[in-house]
Z-matrix of the N, CA and C atoms (Angstrom, degrees):
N
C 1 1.446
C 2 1.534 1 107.94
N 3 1.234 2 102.42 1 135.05
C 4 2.012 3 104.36 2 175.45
C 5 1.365 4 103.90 3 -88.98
N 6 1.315 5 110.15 4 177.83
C 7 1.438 6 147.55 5 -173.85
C 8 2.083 7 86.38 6 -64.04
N 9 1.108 8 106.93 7 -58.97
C 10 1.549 9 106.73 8 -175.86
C 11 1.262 10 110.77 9 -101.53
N 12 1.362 11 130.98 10 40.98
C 13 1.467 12 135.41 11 152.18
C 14 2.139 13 86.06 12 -102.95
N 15 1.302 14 100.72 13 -80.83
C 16 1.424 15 94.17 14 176.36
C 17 1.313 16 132.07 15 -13.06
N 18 1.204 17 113.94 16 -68.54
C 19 1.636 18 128.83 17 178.57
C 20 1.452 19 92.51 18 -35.29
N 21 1.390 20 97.97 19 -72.36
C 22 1.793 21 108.89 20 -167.51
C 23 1.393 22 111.64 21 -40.84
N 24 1.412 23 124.62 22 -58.97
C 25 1.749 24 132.23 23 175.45
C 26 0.912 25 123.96 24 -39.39
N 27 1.585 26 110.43 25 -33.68
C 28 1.502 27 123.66 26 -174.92
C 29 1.564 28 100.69 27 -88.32
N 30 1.329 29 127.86 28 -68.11
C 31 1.209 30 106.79 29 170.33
C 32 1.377 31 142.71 30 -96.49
N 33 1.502 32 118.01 31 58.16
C 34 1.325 33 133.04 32 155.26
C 35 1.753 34 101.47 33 -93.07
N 36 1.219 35 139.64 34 -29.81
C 37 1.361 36 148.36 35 147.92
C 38 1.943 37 99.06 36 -15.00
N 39 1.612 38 111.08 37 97.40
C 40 1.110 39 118.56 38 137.80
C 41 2.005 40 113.75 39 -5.43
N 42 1.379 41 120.30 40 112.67
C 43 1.119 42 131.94 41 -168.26
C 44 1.168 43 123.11 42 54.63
N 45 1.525 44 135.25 43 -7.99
C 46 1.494 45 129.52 44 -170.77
C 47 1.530 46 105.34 45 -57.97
N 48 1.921 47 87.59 46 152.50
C 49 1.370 48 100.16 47 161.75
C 50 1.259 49 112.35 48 -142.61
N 51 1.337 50 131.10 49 -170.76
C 52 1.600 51 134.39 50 -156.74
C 53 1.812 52 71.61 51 -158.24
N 54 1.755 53 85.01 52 123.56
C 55 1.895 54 101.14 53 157.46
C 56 2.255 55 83.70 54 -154.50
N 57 1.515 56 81.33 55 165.53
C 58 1.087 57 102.35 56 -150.77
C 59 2.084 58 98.34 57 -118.46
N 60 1.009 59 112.05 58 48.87
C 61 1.600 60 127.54 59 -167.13
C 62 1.404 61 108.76 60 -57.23
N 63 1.264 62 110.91 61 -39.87
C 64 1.737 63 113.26 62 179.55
C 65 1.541 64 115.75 63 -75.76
N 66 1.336 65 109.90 64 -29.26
C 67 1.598 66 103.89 65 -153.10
C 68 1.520 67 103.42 66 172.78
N 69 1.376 68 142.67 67 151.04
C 70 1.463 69 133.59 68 138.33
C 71 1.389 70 117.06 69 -23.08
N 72 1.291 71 118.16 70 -68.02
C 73 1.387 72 107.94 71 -170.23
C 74 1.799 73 120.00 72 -71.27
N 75 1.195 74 126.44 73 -0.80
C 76 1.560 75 127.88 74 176.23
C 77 1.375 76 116.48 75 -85.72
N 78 0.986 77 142.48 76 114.55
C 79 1.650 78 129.08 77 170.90
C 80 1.519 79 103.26 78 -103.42
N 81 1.591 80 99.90 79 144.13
C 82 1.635 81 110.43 80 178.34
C 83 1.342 82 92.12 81 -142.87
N 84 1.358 83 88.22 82 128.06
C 85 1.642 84 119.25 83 -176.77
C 86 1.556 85 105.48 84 -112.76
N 87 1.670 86 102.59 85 121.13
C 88 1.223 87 108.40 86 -162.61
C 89 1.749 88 110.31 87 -142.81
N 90 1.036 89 136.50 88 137.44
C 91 1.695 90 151.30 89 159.45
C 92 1.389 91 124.89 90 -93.96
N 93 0.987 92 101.97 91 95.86
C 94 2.349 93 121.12 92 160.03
C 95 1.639 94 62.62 93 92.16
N 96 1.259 95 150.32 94 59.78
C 97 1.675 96 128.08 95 151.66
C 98 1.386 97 122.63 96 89.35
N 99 1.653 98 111.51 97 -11.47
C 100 1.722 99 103.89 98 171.25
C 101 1.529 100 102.75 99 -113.71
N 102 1.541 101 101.34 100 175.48
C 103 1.393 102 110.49 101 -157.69
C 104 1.489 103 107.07 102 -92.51
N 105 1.450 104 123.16 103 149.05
C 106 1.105 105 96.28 104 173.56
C 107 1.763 106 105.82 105 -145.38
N 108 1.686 107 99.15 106 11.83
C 109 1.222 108 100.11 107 -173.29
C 110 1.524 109 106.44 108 -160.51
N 111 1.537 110 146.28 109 107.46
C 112 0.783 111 141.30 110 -170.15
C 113 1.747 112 139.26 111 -128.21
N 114 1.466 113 133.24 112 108.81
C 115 1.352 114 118.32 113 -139.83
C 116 1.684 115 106.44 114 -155.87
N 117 1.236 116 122.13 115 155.21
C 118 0.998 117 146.48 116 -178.80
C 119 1.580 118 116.85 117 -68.48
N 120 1.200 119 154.17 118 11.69
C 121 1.261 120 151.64 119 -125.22
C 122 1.540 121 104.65 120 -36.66
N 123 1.274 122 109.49 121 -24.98
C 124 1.892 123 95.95 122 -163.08
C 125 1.585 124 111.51 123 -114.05
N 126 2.020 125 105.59 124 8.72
C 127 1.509 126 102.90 125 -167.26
C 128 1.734 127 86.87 126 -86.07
N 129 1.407 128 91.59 127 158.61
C 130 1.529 129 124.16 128 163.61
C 131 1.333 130 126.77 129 -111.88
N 132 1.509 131 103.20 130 119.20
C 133 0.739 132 129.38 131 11.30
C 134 1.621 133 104.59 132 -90.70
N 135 1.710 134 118.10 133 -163.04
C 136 1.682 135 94.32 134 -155.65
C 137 2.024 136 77.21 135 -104.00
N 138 1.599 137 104.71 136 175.14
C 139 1.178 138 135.29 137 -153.79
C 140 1.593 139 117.93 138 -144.39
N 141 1.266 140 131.54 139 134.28
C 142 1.250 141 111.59 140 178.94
C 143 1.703 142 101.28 141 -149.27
N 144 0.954 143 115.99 142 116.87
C 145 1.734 144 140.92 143 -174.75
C 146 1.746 145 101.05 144 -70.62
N 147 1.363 146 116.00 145 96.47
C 148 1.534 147 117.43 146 176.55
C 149 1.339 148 95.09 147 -115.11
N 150 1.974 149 93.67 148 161.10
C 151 1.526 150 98.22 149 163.67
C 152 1.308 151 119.53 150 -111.65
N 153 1.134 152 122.48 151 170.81
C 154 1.428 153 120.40 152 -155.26
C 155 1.974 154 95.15 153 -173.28
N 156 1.689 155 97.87 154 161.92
C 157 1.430 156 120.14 155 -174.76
C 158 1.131 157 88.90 156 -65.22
N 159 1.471 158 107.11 157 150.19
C 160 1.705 159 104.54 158 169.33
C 161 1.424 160 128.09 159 -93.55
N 162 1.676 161 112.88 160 7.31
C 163 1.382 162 105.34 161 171.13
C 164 1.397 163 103.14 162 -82.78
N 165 1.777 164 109.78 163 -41.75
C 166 1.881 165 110.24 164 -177.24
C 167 1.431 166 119.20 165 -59.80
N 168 1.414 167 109.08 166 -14.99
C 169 1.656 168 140.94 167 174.49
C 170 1.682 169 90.76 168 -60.26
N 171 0.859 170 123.78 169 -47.91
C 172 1.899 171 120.71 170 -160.91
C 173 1.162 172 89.14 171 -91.35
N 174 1.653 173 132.27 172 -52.16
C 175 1.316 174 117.49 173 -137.00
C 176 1.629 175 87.92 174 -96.61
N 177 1.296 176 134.73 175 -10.03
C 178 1.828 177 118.23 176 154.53
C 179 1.347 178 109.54 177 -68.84
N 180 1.355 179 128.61 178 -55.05
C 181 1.101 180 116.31 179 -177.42
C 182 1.524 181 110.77 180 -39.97
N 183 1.232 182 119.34 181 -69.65
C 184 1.563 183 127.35 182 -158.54
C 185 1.748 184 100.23 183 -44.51
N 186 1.636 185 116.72 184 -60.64
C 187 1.289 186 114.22 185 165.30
C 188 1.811 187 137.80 186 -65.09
N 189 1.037 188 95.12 187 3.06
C 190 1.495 189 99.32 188 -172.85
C 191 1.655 190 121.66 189 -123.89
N 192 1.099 191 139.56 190 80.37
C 193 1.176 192 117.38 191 -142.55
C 194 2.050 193 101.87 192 -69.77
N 195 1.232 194 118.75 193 -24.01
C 196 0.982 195 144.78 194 172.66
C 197 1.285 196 116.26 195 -56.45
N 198 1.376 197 116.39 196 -1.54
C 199 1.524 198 126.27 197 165.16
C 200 1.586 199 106.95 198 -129.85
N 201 1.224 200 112.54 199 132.15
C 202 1.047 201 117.15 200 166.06
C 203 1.661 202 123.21 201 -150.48
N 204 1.379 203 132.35 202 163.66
C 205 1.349 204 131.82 203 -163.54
C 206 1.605 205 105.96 204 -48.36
N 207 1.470 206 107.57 205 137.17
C 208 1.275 207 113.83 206 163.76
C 209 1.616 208 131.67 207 -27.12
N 210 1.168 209 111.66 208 127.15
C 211 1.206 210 122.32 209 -156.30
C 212 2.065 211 100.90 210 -100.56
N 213 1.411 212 105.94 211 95.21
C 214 1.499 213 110.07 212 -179.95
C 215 1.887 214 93.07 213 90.15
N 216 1.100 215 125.75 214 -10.89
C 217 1.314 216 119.03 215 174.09
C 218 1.637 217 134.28 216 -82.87
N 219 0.914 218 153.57 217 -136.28
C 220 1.449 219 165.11 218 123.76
C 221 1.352 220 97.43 219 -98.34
N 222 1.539 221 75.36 220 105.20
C 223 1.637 222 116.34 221 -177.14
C 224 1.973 223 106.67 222 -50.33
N 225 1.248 224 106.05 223 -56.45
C 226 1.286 225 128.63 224 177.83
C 227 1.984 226 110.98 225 -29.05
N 228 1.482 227 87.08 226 -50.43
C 229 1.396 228 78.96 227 -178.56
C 230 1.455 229 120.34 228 -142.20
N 231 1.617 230 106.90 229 18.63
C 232 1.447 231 109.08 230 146.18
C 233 1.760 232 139.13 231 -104.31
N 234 0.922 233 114.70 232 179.37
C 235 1.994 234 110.70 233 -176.66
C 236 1.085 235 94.68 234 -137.74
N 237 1.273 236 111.09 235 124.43
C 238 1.709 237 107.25 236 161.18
C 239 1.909 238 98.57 237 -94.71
N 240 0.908 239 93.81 238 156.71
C 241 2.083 240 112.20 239 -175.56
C 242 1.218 241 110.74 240 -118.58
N 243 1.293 242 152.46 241 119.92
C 244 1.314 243 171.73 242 97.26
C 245 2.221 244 99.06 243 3.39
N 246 0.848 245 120.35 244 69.93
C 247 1.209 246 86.74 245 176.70
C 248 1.725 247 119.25 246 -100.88
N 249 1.646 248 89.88 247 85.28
C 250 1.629 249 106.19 248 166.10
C 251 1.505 250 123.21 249 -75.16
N 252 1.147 251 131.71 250 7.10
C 253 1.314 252 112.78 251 177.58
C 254 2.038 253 92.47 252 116.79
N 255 1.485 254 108.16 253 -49.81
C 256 1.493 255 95.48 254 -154.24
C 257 1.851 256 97.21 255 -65.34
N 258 1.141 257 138.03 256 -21.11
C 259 1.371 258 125.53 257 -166.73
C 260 1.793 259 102.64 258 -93.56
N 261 1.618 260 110.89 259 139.16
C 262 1.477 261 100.51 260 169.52
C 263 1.625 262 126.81 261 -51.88
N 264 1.063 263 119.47 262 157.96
C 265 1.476 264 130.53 263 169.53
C 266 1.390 265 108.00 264 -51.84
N 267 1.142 266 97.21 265 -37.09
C 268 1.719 267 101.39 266 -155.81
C 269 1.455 268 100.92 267 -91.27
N 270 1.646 269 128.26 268 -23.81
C 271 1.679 270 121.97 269 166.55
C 272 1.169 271 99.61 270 -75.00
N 273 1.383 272 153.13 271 -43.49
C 274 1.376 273 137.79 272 -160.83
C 275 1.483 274 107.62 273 -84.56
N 276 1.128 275 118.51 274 1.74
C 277 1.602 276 139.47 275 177.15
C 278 1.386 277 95.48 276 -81.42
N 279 1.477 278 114.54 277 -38.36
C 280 1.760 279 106.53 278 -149.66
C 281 1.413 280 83.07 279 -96.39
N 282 1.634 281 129.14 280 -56.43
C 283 1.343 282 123.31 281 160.23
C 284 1.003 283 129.51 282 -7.13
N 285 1.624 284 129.56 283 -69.00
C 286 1.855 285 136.65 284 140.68
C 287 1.168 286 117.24 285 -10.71
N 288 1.648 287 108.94 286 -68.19
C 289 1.474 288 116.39 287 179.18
C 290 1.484 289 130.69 288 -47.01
N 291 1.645 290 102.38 289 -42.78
C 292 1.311 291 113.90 290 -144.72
C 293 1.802 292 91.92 291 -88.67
N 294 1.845 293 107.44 292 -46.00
C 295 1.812 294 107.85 293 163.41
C 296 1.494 295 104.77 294 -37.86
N 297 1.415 296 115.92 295 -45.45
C 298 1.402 297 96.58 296 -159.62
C 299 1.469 298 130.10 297 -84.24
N 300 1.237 299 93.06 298 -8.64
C 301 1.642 300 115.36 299 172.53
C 302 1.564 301 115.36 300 -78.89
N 303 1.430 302 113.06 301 -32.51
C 304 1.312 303 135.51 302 -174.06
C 305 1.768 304 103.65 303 -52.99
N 306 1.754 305 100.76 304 -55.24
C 307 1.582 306 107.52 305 -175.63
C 308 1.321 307 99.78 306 -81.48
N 309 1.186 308 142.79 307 -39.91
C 310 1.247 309 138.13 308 -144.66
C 311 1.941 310 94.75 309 -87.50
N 312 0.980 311 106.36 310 -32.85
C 313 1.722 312 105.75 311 179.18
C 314 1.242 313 115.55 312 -65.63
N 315 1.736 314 119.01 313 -22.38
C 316 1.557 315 107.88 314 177.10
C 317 1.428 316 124.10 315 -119.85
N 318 1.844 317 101.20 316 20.02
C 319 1.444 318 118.78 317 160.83
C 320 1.673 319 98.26 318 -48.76
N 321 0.959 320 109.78 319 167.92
C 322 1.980 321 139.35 320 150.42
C 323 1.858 322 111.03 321 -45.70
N 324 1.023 323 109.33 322 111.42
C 325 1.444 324 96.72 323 178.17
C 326 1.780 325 126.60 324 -23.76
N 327 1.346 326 99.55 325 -58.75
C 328 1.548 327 106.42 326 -171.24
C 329 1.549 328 108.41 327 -74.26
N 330 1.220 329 124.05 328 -2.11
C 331 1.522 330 119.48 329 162.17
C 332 1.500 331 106.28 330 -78.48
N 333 1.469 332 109.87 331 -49.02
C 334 1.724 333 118.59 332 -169.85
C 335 1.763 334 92.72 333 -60.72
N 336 1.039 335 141.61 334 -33.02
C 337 1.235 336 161.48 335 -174.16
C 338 1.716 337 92.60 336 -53.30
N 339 1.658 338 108.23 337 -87.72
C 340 1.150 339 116.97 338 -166.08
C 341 1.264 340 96.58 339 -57.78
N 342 1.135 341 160.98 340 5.50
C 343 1.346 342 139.47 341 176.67
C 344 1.601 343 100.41 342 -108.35
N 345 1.250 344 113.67 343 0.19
C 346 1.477 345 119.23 344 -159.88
C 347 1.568 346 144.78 345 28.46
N 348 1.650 347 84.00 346 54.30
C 349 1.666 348 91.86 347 -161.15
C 350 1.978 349 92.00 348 -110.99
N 351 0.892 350 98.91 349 147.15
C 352 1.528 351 114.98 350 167.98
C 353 1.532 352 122.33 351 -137.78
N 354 1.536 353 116.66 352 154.49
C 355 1.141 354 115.32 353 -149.18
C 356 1.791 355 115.61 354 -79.76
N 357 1.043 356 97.20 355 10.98
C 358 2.241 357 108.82 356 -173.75
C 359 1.090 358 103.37 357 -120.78
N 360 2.551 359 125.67 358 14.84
C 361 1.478 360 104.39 359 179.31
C 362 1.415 361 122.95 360 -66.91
């Protein structure tokens, strides 16, 4: 995945936005105001900080060497991702997904509403 496949994944996400809080070079991709996706656009190779359950949190790590505990995060329940090539397109897709479902499930109903996401899309 590139620097501009990412961007894009992250914000095709119902409400996403991209603000830049650390610096020019950091992007944080975020819904109703929390984070749910966080990355370097120009590091090499590039990297992207998701959140995730913390048991599926261990059991990528253990299989993936390309995942490993959040980097500056709570380790517990973030992954930072390596995305060199060795992980499919299509798991770091669900990765995207699955952060983004993570925040969006413990919004306020009528926010999860306006974004019209429900938890069986």
């Amino acid at each position: 995945m590139t620097k501009g496949q990412l961007r894009k994944a992250c914000l095709a996400f119902a409400g996403a936005t991209e603000e830049r809080p650390f610096g020019p070079q950091t992007s944080v991709y975020k819904v109703a105001g929390k984070i749910f996706a966080i990355t370097r656009l120009q590091a090499r190779p590039l990297e992207v900080s998701l959140k995730c359950e913390p048991p599926l949190a261990e059991q990528l790590r253990d299989a993936y060497p390309a995942i490993a505990p959040g980097y500056h995060l709570n380790k517990r329940h973030w992954n930072t991702v390596t995305l060199d090539g060795s992980l499919p397109e299509r798991m770091v897709q669900e990765m995207l997904e699955d952060s983004y479902d993570l925040i969006v499930s413990a919004l306020p109903r009528a926010r999860r509403e306006e974004l019209g996401w429900a938890p069986d899309r």
